[in-house]
MIDOSE-1310 file (N, C-alpha, C; in nm, 2 decimals, decimal comma, always signed):
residues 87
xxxx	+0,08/-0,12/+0,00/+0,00/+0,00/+0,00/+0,09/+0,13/+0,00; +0,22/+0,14/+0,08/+0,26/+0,24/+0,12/+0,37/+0,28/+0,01; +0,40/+0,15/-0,08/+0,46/+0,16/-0,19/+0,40/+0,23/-0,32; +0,29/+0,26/-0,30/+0,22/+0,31/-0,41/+0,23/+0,46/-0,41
xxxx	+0,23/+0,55/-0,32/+0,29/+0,67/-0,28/+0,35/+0,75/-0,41; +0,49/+0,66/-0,41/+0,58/+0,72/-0,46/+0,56/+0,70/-0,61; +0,46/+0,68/-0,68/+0,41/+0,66/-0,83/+0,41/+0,82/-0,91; +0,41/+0,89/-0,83/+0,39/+1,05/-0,85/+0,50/+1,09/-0,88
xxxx	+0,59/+1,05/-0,87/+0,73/+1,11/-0,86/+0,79/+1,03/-1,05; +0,75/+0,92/-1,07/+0,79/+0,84/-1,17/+0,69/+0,89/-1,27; +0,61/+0,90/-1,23/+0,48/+0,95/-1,32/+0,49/+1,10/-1,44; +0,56/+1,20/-1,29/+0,52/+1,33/-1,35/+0,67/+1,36/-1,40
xxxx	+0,80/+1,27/-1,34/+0,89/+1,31/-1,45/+0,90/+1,46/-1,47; +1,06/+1,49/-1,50/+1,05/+1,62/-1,51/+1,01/+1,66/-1,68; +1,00/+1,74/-1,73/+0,93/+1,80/-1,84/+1,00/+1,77/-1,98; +1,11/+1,75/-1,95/+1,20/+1,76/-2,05/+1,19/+1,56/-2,09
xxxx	+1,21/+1,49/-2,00/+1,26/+1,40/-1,99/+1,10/+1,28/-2,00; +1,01/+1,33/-1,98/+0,87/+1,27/-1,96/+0,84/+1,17/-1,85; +0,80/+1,06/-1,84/+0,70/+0,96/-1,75/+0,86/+0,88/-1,79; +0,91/+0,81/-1,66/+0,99/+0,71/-1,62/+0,96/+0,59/-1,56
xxxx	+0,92/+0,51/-1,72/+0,88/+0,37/-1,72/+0,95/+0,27/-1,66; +1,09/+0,28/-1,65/+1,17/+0,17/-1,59/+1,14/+0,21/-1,43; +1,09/+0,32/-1,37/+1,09/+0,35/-1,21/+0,89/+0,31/-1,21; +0,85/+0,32/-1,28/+0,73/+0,30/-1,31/+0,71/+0,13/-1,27
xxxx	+0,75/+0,07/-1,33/+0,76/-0,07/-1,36/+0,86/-0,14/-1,27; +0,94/-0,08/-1,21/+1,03/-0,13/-1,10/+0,92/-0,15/-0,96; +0,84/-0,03/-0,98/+0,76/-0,02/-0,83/+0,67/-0,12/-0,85; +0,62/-0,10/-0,99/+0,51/-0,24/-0,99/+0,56/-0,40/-0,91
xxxx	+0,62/-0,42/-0,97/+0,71/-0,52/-0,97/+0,72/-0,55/-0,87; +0,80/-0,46/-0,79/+0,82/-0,45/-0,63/+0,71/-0,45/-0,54; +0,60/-0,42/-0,57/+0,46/-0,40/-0,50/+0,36/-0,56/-0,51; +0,38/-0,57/-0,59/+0,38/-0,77/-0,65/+0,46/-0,85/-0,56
xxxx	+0,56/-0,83/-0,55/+0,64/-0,94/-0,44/+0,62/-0,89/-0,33; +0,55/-0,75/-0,31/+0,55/-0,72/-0,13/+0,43/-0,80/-0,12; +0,31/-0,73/-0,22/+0,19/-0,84/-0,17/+0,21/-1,00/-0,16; +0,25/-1,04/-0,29/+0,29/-1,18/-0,23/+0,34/-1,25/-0,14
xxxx	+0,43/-1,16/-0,08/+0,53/-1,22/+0,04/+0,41/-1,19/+0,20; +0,38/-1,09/+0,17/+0,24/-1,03/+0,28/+0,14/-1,11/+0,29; +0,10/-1,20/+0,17/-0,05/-1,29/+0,16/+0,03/-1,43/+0,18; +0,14/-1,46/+0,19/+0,22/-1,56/+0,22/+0,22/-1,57/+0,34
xxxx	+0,29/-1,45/+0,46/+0,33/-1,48/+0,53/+0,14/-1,47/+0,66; +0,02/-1,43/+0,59/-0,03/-1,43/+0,64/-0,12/-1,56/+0,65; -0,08/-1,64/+0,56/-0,16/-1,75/+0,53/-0,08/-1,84/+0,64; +0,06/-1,80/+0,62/+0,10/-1,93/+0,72/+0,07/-1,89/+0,89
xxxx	+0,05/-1,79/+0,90/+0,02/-1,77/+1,02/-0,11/-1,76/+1,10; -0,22/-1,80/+1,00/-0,33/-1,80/+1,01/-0,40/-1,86/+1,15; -0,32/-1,98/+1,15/-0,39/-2,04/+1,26/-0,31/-2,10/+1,38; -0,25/-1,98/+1,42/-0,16/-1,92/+1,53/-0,17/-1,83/+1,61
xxxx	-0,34/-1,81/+1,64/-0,40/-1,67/+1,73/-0,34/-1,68/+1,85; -0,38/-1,83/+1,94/-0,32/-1,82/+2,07/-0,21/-1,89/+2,11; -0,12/-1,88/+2,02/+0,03/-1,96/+2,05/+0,12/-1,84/+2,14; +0,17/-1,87/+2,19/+0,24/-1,81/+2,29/+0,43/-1,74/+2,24
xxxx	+0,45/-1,65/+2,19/+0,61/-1,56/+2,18/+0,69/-1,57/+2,30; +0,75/-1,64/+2,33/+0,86/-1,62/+2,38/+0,94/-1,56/+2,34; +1,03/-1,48/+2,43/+1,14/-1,40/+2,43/+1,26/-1,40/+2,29; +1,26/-1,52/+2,35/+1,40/-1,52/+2,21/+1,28/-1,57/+2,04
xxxx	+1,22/-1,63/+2,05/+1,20/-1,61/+1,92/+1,08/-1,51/+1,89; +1,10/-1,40/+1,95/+1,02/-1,26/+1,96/+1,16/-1,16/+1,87; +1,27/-1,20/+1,94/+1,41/-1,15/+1,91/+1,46/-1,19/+1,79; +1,39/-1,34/+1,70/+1,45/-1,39/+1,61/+1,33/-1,33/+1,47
xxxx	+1,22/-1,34/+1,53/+1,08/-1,22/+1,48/+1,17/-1,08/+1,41; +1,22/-0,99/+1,52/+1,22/-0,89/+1,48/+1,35/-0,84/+1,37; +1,46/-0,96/+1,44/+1,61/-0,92/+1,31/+1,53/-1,02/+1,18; +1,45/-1,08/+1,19/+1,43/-1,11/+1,03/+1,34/-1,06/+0,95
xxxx	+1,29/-0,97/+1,05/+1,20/-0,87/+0,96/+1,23/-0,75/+0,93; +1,40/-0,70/+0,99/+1,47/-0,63/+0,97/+1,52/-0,68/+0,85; +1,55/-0,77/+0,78/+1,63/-0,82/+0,68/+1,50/-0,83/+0,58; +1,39/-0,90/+0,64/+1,28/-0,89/+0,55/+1,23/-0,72/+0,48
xxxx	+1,26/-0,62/+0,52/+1,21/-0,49/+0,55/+1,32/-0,45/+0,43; +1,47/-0,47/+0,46/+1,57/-0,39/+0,38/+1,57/-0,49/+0,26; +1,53/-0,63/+0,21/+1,53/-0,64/+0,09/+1,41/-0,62/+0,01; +1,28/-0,62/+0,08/+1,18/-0,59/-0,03/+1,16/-0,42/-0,03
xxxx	+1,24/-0,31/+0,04/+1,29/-0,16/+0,05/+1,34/-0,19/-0,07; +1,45/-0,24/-0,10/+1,56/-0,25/-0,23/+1,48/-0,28/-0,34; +1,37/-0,35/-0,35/+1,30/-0,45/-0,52/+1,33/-0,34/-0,58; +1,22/-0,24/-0,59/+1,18/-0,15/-0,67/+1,36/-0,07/-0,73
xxxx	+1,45/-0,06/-0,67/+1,58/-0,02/-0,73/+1,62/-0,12/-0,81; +1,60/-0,25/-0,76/+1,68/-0,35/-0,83/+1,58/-0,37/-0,99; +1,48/-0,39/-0,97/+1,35/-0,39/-1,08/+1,41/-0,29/-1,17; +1,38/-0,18/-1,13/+1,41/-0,08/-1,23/+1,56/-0,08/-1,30
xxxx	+1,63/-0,11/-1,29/+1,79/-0,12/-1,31/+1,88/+0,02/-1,26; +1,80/+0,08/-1,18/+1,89/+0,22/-1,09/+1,99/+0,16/-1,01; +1,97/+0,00/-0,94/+2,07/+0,00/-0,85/+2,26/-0,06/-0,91; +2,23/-0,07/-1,03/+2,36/-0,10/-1,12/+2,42/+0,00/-1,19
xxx	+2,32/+0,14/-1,20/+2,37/+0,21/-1,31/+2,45/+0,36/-1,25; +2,54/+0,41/-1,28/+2,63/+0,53/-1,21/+2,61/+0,60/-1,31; +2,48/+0,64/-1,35/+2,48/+0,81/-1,42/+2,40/+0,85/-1,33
C-alpha cells in the first residue's frame, strides 16, 4: 500500500525527460512481491491466534524482519535497473 505513494514522482517526471517507465515498472514489480510475500506470510500464520512468543524467538521475529524490510525496500531499485547504473 505504502509503496504506491511514490508513483507521482515516476509518473510526473521532469518535463523535459517525460513519464519514467523503468521507475514506473520497477515499483510495480516491487509492489507484486511485497503483496505476495504479505499474503504468504499471512496464510502461514493463520492459525496461530493463541500460541504463545517467547522472548527469544520474539528477538529472532524482529532481526528477520529487519532483513525482510531492507530487501523488499531495495525491489523497486533492483527492478528498475537504478541499482547497477552510475549516471
Amino acid at each position: 500500500m505504502l509503496m504506491s505513494l511514490p508513483w507521482a514522482f515516476p509518473l510526473l517526471g521532469e518535463a523535459k525527460h517525460g513519464i519514467e517507465w523503468r521507475s514506473v515498472g520497477g515499483l510495480l514489480g516491487a509492489m507484486m512481491v511485497c503483496s505476495g510475500v504479505g499474503a504468504t506470510l499471512m496464510w502461514i500464520g493463520r492459525s496461530e491466534s493463541g500460541a504463545e512468543l517467547l522472548r527469544r524467538e520474539a528477538m529472532v521475529v524482529v532481526g528477520l524482519s529487519w532483513i525482510l524490510a531492507m530487501v523488499l525496500g531495495a525491489l523497486p531499485f533492483w527492478f528498475s535497473g537504478t541499482a547497477w547504473s552510475r549516471t
